[in-house]
N, C-alpha and C positions, 0 to 999 in steps of 0.2 A: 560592624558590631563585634567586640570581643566575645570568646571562646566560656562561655559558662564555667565559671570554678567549680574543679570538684569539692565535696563535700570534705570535712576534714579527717570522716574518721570512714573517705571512701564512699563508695556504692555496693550495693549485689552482686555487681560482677567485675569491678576493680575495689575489694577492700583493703581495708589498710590494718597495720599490723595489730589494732585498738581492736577493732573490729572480729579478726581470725582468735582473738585471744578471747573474745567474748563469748564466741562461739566454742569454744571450747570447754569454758567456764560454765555453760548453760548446760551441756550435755555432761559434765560432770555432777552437778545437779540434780538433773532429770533422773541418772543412772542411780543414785542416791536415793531417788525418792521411787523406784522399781524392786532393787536388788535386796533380801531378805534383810532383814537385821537380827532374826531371830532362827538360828538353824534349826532344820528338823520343824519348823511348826505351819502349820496349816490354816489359814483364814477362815474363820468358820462365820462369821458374822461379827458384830458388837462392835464398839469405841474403846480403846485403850491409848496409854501415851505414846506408844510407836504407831498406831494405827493415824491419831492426830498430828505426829510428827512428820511423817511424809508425807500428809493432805496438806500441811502447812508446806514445806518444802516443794512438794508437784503445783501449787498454786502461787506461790514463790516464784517458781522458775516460770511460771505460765506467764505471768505479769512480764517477766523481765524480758522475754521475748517476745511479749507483744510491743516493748518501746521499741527493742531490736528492728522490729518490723515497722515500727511506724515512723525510725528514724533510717531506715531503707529508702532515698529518692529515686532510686532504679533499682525495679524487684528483679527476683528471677523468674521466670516464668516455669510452673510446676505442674504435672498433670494428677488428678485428682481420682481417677477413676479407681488405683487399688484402696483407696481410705476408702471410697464409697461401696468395696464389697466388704472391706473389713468392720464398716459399718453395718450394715447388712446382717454379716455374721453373729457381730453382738446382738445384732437385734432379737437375732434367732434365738442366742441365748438364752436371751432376755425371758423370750416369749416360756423357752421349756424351762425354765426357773418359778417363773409361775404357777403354771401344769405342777410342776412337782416340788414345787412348797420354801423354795432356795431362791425367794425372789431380794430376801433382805440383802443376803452376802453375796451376791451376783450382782447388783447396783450398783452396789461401792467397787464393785471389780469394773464394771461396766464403767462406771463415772473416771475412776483411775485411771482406764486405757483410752478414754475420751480428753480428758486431760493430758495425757502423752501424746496424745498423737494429733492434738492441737498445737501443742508446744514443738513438734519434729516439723509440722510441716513448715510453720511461722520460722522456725531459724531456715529449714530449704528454701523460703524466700528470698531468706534476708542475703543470703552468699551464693556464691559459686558451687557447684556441686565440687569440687576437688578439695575445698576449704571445708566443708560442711562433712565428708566422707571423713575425711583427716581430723576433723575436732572429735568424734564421735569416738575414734579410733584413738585417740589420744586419752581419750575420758576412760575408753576401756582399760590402756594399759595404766594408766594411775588407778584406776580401783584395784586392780589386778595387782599391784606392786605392793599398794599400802594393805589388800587380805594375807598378800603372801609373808611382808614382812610382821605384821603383828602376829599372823597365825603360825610362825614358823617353829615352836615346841610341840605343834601337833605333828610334822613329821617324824618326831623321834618317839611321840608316845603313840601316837596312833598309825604311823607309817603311810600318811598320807598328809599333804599340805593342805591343808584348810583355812579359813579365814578367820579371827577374832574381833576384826574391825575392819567392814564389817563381819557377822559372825554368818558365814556361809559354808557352803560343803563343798568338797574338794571340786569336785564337779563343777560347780561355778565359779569356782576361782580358773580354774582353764579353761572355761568357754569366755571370761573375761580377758586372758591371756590367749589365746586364741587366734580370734581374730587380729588383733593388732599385730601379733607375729607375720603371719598370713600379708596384712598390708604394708608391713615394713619390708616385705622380700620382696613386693609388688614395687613399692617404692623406689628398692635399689634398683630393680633391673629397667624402669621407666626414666630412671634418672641418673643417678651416681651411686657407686659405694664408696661408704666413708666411714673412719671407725666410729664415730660414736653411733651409728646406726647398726654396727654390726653387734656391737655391745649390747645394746636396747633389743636386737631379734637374739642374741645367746643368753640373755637375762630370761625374756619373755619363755622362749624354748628351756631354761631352765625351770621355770616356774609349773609350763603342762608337766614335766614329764613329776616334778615333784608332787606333783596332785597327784600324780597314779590314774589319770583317766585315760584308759585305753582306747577309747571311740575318740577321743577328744585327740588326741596323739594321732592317731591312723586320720583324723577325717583334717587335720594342719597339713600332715604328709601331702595325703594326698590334693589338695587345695593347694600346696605350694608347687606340685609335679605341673595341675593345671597352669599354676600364673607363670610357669617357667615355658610353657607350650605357647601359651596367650601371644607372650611379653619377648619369647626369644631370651640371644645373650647378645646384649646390643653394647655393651662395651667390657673390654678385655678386664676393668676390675673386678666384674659377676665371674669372668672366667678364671681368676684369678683364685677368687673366693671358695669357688666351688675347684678346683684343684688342692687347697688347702681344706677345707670339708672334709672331703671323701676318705683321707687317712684318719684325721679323726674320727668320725662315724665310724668308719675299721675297726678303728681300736677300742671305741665303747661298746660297739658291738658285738667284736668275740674277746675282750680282755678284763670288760666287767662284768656287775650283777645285775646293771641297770633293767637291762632286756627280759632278762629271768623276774630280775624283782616285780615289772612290771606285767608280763604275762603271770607270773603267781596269784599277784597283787601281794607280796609280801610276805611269803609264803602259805599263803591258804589256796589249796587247787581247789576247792569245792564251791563252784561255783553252779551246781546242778539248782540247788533251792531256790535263788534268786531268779534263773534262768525262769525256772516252772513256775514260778510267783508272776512273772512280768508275763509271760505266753498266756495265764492262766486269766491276767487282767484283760489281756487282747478276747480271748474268747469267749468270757462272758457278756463283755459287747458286744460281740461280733452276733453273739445268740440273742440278744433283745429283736421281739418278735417284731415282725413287718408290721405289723396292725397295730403296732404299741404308736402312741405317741412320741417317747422317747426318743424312740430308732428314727425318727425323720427329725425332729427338732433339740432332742437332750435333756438334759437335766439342767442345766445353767452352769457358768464359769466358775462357781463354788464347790463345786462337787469333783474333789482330787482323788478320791478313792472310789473302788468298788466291792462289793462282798465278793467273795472267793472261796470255791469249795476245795479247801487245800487244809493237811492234817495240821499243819505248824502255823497259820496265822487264818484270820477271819478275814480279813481284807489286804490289800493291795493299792501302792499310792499308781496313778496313774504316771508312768517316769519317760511316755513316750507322748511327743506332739498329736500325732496322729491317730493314738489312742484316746487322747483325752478328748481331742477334737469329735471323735463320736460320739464320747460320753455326754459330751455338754454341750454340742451343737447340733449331732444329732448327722444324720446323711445328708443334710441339706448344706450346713457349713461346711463340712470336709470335703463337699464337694466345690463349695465354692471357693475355699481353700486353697485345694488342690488344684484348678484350676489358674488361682492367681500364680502358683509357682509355677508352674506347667509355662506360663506366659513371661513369667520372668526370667525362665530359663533361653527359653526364644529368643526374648529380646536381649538378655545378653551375647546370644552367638551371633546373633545380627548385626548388633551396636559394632563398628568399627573403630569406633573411637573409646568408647566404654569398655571392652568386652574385657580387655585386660588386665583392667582393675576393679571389676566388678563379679566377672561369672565367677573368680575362685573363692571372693565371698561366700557368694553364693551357692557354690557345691559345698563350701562347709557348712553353710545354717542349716542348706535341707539334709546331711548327710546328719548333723548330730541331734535334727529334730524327729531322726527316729527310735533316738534311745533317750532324750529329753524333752519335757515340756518346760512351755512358755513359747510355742510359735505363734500362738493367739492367747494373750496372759500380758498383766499385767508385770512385765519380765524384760530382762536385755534383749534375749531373741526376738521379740515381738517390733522392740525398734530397731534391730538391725534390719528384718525384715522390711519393714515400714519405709524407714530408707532408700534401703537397694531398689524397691519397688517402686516409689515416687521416681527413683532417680531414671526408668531402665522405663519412665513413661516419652511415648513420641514427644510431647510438650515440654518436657524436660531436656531428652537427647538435642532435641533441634532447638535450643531457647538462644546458644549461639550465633543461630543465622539470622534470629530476628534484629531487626532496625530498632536501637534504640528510641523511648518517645519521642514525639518534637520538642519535649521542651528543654530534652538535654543534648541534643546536636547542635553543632557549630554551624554559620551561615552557608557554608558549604553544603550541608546535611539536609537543613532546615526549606532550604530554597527549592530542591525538586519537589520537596514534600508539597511543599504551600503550593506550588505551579500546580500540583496534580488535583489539587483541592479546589481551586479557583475554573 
């Protein structure tokens, strides 16, 4: 009996180049129907045409990854158990959204993170974790490229790089540039250096430092020091590279303004206000009483603000994950939360084969989910999390070792099988 033809456009764990591009395509999409379109505004409830544009778009993409999957003959096999606390979590929301009165615009938030994280898991079916990591990461640096390039006169009027298509804050245009930098250095040292890749990480690296975000800049650093510890210098062009580096960085660092403009942020030192505005959001949750309903379940994923007894402003946007994670999930998600990272940190220092191109992800999400939210939000962070987390499950790690079905093995394959069944 001849050898089963593959498919043409591949399987789950040999795809073909139709396939890697699809997957890419979809997470550009997805990314599309999360990332603000509207800077500065808050979801408060209601229907408008952006609000119907990305339900259009997140269901869009939802569908096209379900053929993805249904035209997958060998899946991958994925483990489920972090979606099932992230489900969990929302539920919790859900529930204190109710209790306090935020159950309209906590659904559609709820519905939206249910719809992405249907659509994340269905494409880590469909591919290889290494192809599915890489589309994701490729979706980030083209948003990253096309906010940086439309939004590029806000550097000169506003002294920070921002987005205008889409229309986002500096801040998320480097946590979109970010990571991809971070996997492009993961890249060179697991494979080759080559220039159009070095290009793509000094592009990318030009774009954080343009934004002016300091957490976002220190938390790349330090995520690239990890994937250099991880990854080693396993061939003499990384050593190469980084001997040409270290004079540059020299020279930007004591011969320009860059370092200065960025510690200022552009020359304003006074950063005291924002500081006590943000400390001030942490401890009026921190003070919701034990006996409250709140403090154990939250207020729902709708509620980004808190009141704040400070002279110069009434409230305070919540700008830290694990801030917000109190506000609106209450101790019971932040616990289960924090738990699931706690476990994905584990199991990245375990993974042998993952550890390297996963855990500096990794210390970047959770190192900038303390001075930003969306680590549970309908938001980039929340898939990148979702991701790293499916991927860094035993079911996932070990899907390599498994025996393809019977129905795709050759008679070689197929024959101990059938012997052991008879």
């Amino acid at each position: 009996m001849e050898r089963a033809e593959r498919p043409p456009h591949g399987d789950g764990r040999h795809p073909s180049r139709q396939r890697v591009v699809a997957v890419g395509v979809l997470f550009v999409l997805l990314i599309l129907s999360v990332i603000p379109w509207r800077s500065d505004t808050i979801y408060q409830g209601g229907v408008d045409a952006v609000v119907v544009g990305k339900a259009i778009i997140a269901v869009f993409t939802l569908a096209l990854a379900m053929v993805l999957y249904t035209r997958t003959p060998l899946k991958v096999p994925i483990g489920l158990g972090p979606a099932a606390v992230l489900v969990t979590v929302l539920l919790i929301s859900l529930l204190g959204s109710i209790v306090s009165g935020y159950s309209a615009a906590t659904s559609v938030i709820v519905v939206r993170i249910g719809i992405a994280m249907a659509t994340v898991l269905l494409v880590l079916s469909s591919v290889r974790w290494e192809f599915a990591l890489g589309g994701m990461m490729a979706a980030m640096a083209v948003w990253a490229v096309v906010a940086a390039t439309t939004g590029i006169g806000t550097l000169f009027s506003e002294g920070r790089l921002g987005g205008r298509v889409p229309e986002i804050h500096p801040n998320e245009v480097a946590g979109l540039a970010g990571a991809p930098l971070v996997a492009m250095v993961i890249w060179m040292l697991r494979t080759r250096v080559r220039p159009w890749r070095v290009l793509v990480a000094v592009l990318l690296l030009a774009i954080v430092i343009a934004s002016g975000s300091r957490t976002a800049l220190l938390g790349v650093l330090i995520a690239i020091g990890i994937a250099l510890l991880t990854n080693g210098l396993p061939s003499r062009g990384v050593v190469y590279l980084i001997l040409v580096t270290l004079p540059v960085v020299y020279t930007v660092v004591f011969f320009t303004g860059i370092v200065e403009s960025l510690v200022t942020r552009s020359g304003s030192t006074d950063a005291t206000s924002a500081l006590d505005a943000r400390f001030e959001a942490w401890r009026v949750v921190l003070a919701w009483d034990w006996q409250s309903w709140q403090k154990w379940i939250g207020v729902g994923l709708a509620v980004k603000k808190v009141k704040v007894n400070l002279q110069w402003r009434e409230d305070q946007v919540l700008d830290s994950s694990w801030a917000s994670l109190l506000a609106q999930t209450g101790l019971l998600g932040t616990v289960l939360v924090a738990g699931l990272v706690a476990w994905c940190l584990i199991g990245a220092l375990v993974s042998s084969s993952r550890r390297g191109a996963l855990l500096p992800l990794l210390v970047l999400l959770v190192l900038r989910s303390f001075t930003e939210s969306g680590l549970v939000d309908s938001a980039v962070p929340f898939l990148l999390f979702l991701v790293l987390a499916t991927l860094l499950t035993h079911r996932s790690r070990h899907a390599g070792d498994l025996p393809p079905p019977l129905e795709h093995r050759d008679d070689s394959q197929r024959a101990p099988a059938v012997r052991g069944l008879l």
